[in-house]
Each structure stands twice: as C-alpha cells, then as structure tokens.
N, C-alpha and C positions, 0 to 999 in steps of 0.2 A: 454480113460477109464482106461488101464493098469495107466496109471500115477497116478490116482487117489488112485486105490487099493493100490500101493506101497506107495505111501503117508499116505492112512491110516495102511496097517502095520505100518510103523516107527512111526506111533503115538503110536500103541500098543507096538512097542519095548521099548520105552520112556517113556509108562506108566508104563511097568512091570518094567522099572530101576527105576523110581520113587517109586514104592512098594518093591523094593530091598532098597532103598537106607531108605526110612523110618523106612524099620525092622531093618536096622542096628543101626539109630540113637534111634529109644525105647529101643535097646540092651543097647547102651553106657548109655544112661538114667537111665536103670534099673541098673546097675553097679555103677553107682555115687550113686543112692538111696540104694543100699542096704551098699555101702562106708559110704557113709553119717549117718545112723544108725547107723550101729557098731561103729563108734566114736562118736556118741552121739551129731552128726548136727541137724537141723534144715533141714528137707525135702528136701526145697526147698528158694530160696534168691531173693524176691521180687526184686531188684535191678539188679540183673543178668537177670531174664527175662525183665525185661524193655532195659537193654541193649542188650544183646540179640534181643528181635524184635525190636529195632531201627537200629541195625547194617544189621540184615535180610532185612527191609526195605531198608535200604537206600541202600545198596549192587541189592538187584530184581531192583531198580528202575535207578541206573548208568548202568543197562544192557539192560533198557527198558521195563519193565515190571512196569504196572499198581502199584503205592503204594497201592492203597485200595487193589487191589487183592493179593499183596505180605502182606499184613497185615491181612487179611481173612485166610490164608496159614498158617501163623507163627503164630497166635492164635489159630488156632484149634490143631498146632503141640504141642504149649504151653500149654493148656487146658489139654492135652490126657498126656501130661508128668508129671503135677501135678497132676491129678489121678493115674499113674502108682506110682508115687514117695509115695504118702498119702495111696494108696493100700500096699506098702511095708512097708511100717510105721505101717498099723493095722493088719500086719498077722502077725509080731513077734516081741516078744519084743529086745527092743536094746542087743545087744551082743552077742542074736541068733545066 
C-alpha cells in the first residue's frame, strides 16, 4: 500500500511541475503579446501555431504518448494563448 501512496505523491509532484511549467509558458506568451503590440504585429501567426502543434505532436508522440491526447494538450495550450494574446490587444491600444 506504501507503494501506492508514494506513487501518487509523485503524480502530485508532477502535476504541480506541470502547473509550474504552464504559468511559465502564459508568462513568455504574455511578453511576446504585449511585444507584438507595441510594434504594431499581428497578435498571433496562424502558421506558427500549426507548426507549433505539429512539432508538439509529433515530439509527445516519438516519446510515446497518445497523438490525440498530445493534440488535446496543445490545443487547449493554443486556444488559452490566443485569448491571452487577443485580451492584450483589447486592453490597450498599440504603443501603450
């Protein structure tokens, strides 16, 4: 039974790094969007998220992991960063 518990600890360590590691990557997100305004970009580059989650895929899936379920992941990551990016774009205007 010990084995079990310690088992699910380190799922819980491994979740909390994964929620460590997400706030990091909306950080860098939010930094390119607020970049990206002040120069006067374009939010967000259709083209990069498709590369982007093809390289995410195909990377989860050379290590074993599920592609539908590595494509589940990296679309919800993708979804939640073009809302942060399209929030930064309507709270102020370019140059802010």
């Amino acid at each position: 039974m010990d084995s079990v518990a310690e088992l699910m600890r380190s799922i819980d360590e491994v979740d909390d790094a994964l929620v460590g590691l997400l706030v990091d990557r909306f950080e860098l997100s939010r930094q390119i969007g607020l970049t990206k305004r002040e120069l006067g970009h374009a939010p967000y580059d259709p083209e990069r998220l498709r590369a982007l989650t093809s390289r995410f895929v195909e990377h989860a899936s050379a290590r074993g992991l599920a592609a539908g379920m590595a494509q589940l992941v990296i679309s919800a990551i993708v979804a939640q960063a073009v809302v942060q990016r399209l929030e930064i774009y309507a709270s102020a205007p370019a140059g802010a």
